[in-house]
C-alpha positions in Angstrom: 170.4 -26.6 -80.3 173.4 -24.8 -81.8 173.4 -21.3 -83.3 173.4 -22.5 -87.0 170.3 -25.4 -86.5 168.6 -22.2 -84.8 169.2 -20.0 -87.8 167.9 -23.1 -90.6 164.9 -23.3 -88.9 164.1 -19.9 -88.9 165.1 -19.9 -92.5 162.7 -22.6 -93.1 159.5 -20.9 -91.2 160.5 -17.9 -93.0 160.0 -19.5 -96.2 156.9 -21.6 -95.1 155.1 -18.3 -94.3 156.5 -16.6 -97.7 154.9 -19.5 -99.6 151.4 -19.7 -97.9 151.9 -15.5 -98.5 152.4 -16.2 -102.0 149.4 -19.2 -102.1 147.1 -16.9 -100.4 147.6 -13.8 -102.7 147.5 -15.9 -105.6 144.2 -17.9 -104.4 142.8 -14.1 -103.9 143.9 -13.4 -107.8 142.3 -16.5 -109.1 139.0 -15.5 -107.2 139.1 -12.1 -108.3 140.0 -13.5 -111.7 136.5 -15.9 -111.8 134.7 -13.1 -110.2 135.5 -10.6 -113.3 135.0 -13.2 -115.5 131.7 -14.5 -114.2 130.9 -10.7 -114.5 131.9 -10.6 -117.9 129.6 -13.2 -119.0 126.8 -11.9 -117.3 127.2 -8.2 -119.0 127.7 -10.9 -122.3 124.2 -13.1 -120.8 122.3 -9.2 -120.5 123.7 -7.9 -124.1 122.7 -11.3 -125.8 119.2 -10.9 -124.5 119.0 -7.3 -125.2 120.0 -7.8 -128.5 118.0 -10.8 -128.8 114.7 -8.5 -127.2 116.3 -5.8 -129.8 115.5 -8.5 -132.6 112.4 -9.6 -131.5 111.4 -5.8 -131.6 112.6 -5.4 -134.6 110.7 -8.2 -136.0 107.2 -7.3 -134.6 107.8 -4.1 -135.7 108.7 -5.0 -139.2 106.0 -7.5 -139.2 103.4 -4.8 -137.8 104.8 -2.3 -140.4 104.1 -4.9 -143.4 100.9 -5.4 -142.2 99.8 -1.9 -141.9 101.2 -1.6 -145.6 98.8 -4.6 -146.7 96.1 -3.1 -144.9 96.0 -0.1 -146.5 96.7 -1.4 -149.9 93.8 -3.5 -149.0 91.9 -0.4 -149.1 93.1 1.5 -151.6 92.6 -1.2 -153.8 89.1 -1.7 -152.4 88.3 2.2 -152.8 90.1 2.0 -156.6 87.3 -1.4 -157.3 84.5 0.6 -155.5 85.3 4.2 -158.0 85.4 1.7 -160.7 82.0 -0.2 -160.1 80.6 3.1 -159.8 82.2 4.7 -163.0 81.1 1.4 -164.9 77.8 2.8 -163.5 77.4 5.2 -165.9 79.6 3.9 -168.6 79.0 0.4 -169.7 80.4 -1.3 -172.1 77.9 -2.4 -175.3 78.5 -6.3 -174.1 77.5 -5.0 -170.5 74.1 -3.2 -172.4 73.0 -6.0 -174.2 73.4 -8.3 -171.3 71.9 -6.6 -168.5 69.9 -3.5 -170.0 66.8 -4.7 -172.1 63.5 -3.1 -172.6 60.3 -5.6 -172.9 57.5 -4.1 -173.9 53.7 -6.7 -173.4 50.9 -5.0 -175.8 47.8 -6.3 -173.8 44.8 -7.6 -174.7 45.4 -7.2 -178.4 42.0 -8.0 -180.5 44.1 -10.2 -183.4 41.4 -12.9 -184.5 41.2 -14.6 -187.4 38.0 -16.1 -189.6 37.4 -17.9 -192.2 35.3 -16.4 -194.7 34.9 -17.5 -197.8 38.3 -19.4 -198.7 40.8 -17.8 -196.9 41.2 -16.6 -193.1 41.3 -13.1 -192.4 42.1 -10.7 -189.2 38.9 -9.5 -188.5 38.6 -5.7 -187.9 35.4 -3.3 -187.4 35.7 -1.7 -190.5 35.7 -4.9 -192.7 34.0 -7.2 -190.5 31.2 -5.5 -188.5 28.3 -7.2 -189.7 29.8 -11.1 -189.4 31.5 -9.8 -185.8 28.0 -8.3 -184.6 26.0 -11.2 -186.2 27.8 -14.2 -186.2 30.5 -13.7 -182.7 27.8 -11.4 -181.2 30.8 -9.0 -179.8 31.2 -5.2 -179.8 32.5 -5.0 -183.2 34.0 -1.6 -181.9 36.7 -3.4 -179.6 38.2 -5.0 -183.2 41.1 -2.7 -183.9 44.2 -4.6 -184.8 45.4 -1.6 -186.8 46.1 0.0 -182.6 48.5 -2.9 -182.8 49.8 -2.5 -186.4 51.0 1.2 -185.3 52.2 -0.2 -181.9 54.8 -2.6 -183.7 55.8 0.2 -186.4 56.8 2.7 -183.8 58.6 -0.4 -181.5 60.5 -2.1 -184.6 61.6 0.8 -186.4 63.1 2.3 -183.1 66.8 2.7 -182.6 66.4 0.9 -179.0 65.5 -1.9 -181.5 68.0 -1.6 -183.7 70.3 -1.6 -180.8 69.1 -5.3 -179.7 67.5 -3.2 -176.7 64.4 -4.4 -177.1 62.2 -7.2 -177.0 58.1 -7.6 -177.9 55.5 -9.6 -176.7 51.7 -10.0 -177.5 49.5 -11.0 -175.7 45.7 -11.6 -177.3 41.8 -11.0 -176.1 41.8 -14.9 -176.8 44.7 -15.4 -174.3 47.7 -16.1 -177.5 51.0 -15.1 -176.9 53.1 -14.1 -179.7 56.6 -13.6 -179.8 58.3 -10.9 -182.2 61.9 -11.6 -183.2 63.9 -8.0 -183.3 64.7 -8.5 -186.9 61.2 -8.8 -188.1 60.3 -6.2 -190.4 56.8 -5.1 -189.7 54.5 -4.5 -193.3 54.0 -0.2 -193.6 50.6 -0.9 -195.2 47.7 -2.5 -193.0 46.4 -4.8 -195.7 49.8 -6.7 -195.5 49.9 -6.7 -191.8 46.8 -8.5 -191.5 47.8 -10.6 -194.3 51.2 -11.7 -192.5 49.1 -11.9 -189.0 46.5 -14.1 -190.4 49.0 -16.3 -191.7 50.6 -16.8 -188.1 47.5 -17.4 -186.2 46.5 -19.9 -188.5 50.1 -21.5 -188.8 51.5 -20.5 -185.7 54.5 -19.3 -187.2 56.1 -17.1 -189.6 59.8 -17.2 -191.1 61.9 -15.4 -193.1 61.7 -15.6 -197.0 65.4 -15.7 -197.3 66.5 -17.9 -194.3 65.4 -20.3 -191.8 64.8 -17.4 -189.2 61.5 -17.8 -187.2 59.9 -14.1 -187.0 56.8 -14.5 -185.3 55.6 -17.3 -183.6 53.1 -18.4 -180.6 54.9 -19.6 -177.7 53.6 -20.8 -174.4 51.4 -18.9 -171.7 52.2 -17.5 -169.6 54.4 -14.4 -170.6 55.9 -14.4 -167.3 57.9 -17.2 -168.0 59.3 -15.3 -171.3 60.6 -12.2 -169.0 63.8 -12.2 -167.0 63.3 -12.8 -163.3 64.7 -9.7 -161.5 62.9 -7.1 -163.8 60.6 -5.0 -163.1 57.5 -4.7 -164.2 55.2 -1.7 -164.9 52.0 -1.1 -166.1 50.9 2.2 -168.1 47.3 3.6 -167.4 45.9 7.1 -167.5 44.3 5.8 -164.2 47.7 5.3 -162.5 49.8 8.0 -160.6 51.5 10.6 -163.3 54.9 10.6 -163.0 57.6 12.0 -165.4 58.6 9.3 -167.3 62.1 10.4 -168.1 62.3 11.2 -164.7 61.1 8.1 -163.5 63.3 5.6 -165.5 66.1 7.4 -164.2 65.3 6.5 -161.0 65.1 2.5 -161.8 68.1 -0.3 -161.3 70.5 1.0 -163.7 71.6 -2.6 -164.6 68.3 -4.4 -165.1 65.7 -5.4 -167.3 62.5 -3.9 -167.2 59.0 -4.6 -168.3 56.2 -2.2 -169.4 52.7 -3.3 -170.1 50.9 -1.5 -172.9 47.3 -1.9 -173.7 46.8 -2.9 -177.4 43.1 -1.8 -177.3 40.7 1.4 -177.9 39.0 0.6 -174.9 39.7 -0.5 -171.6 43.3 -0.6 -169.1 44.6 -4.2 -169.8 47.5 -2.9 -167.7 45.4 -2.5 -164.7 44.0 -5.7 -165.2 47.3 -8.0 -165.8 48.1 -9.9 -161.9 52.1 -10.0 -163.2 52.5 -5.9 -162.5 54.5 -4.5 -160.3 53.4 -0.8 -160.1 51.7 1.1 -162.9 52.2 5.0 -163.9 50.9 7.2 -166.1 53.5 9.6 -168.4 50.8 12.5 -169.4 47.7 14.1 -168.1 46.1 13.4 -171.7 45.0 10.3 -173.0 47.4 9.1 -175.5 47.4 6.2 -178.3 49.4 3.1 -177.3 51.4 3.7 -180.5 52.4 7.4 -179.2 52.8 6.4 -175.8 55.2 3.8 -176.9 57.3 6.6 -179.5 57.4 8.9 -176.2 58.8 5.7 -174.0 61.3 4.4 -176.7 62.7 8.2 -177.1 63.0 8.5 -173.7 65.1 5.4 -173.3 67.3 6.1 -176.4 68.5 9.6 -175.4 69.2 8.0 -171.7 71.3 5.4 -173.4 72.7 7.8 -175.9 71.5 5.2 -178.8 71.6 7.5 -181.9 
């Protein structure tokens, strides 16, 4: 081999080597290259999720934060609708009165009969009628008051409670009648004209108003129970009870419901004590008292608690 094929061949391995230099460095670049770059999306892949576990955060704690906030306005506007049941409590509106608070008052055992004697029927009563109520019904013609009743109704009609459509009267009679008393019926001042008017209902079995259609009085169906609203109380007054003070006592009852008292209508006896419909019974003084005072002292009592003027 001459000097110059010696010298293109080492030329030529020369170069061979250069170029698998130069393919090897730049196969070393291109894996550095996808290293860095497989890298880079990683640190991208670990950000994403961080953000996206950033966001998820974010979201619970927004949505924890809003329901913390509905909770307590939840409460504050339960607390705000318990203040104002409360506050209602003691200051009703008149619709609210009329609905819920209502006095009944049952005079028991009331002696309203009626005769016939000579053309008319009358209300019989001891002072008028002894003789025919000794005689002729062979009865105690002491038990015939129907002027206790007379003053009963005067001091419930003319009250303010009344007035104020606060109240509502039953009677209930020694012959087991049951009269009703409208609130707008005016009750006769002299007894001669009360027993008039009654005599007139238990014979007709109903009374209305001169001047309109209105039914006053009339006899309804036994028993009186059925007349009264269902959740109200009902009390009976007796001197033989427990004494209590009454304005004390009322007080102490349901604000917002109906309530019942039972009143004899008699000068002898406790038709209170007697009734099967009572609930309880009290007595409001240590002294025997009329049923017409004992209904003025329950009525007052009532109307300054109501503030009915």
């Amino acid at each position: 081999m001459s000097g110059r094929d010696r010298k293109f061949n080492n030329n030529k391995r020369k170069q061979n080597f250069n170029d698998m230099k130069k393919k090897k460095q730049k196969q070393v670049k291109e894996d550095q290259y996808d290293e860095e770059e497989e890298e880079v999306e990683a640190q991208d892949l670990l950000q994403d999720q961080d953000e996206s576990d950033n966001d998820v955060d974010l979201k619970k704690a927004t949505t924890s934060s809003k329901a913390e906030e509905k909770d307590e306005a939840e409460k504050e506007s339960e607390q705000k609708a318990t203040e104002a049941e409360e506050d209602n409590e003691d200051f009703l509106t008149k619709d609210d009165v009329q609905d819920k608070r209502k006095v009944y008052v049952i005079l028991e055992k009331c002696p309203l009969e009626t005769a016939k004697l000579g053309k008319d029927f009358v209300l019989l009563n001891s002072d008028e009628h002894k003789g025919y109520i000794s005689k002729k019904l062979k009865k105690d013609f002491s038990t015939y008051r129907p002027d206790i009743v007379h003053h009963s109704l005067l001091s419930l009609m003319d009250s303010p409670l009344n007035k104020a459509g606060l109240l509502q009267v039953y009677i209930h009679t020694e012959n087991n009648v049951l009269i009703y008393i409208s609130p707008n019926t005016k009750i006769p001042r002299t007894y001669k004209r009360f027993a008039a008017l009654f005599a007139q209902l238990l014979t007709k079995l109903k009374v209305r108003a001169v001047q309109s259609s209105e039914t006053l009085l009339k006899i309804v169906k036994n028993p009186v129970t059925q007349h009264l609203p269902s959740d109200a109380m009902k009390i009976g007054m007796s001197t033989q009870a427990r004494l209590v003070s009454f304005k004390e006592y009322i007080e102490k009852l349901p604000k917002n419901k109906p309530v019942v008292y039972i009143v004899g209508g008699v000068s002898k006896g406790n038709p209170a004590m007697e009734v099967d419909y009572a609930d309880e019974h009290i007595c409001i003084s240590k002294y025997g008292l009329s049923a017409g005072y004992c209904i003025s002292r329950m009525m007052n009592c009532y109307e300054q608690m109501w503030n009915i003027n």
